[in-house]
N, C-alpha and C positions, 0 to 999 in steps of 0.2 A: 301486483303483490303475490298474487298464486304464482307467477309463473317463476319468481323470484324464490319461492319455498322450495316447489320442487325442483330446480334447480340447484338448491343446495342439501336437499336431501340427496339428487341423484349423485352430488359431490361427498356426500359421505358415503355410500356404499361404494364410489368408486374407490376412497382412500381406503374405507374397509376389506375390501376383495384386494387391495393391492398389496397391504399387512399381512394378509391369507397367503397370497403368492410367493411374497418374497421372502416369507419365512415363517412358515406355518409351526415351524419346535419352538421358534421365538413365542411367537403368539397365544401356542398352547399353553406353556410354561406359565406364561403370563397369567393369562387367564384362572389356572390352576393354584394360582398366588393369593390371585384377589379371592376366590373361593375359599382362603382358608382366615380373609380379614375378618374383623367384627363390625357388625352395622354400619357404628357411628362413624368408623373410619372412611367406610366406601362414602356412609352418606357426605363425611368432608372434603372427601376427594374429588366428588360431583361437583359440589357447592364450589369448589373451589376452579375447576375446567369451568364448570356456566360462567362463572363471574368471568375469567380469562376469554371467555367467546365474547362475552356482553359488551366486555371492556373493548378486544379487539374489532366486533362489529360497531362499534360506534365510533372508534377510530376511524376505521375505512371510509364511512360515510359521513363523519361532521368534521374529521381531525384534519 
């Protein structure tokens, strides 16, 4: 189970450093977007990524 975490943690910084790479105006911009939302929005926009991971991890492994 540990070894399964960090493995997917070391899978997100790879995705992350590769967004950085291949288009870091893209990613600033971005970035510089969601800095000017309000709370409630980021905090639905999370809510709504988690659920789409939770959903899609439990696909991969019961579906």
């Amino acid at each position: 189970m540990a070894a399964a975490l960090l493995q997917a943690l070391c899978l997100v910084a790879v995705i992350e450093g590769l967004f950085l790479f291949a288009a870091p105006g893209l990613w600033r911009r971005t970035m510089e977007q969601l800095l000017t939302r309000p709370d409630a929005m980021l905090r639905r926009l999370g809510a709504a990524v988690l659920a789409a991971g939770l959903v899609s991890l439990w696909l991969l492994r019961y579906g």
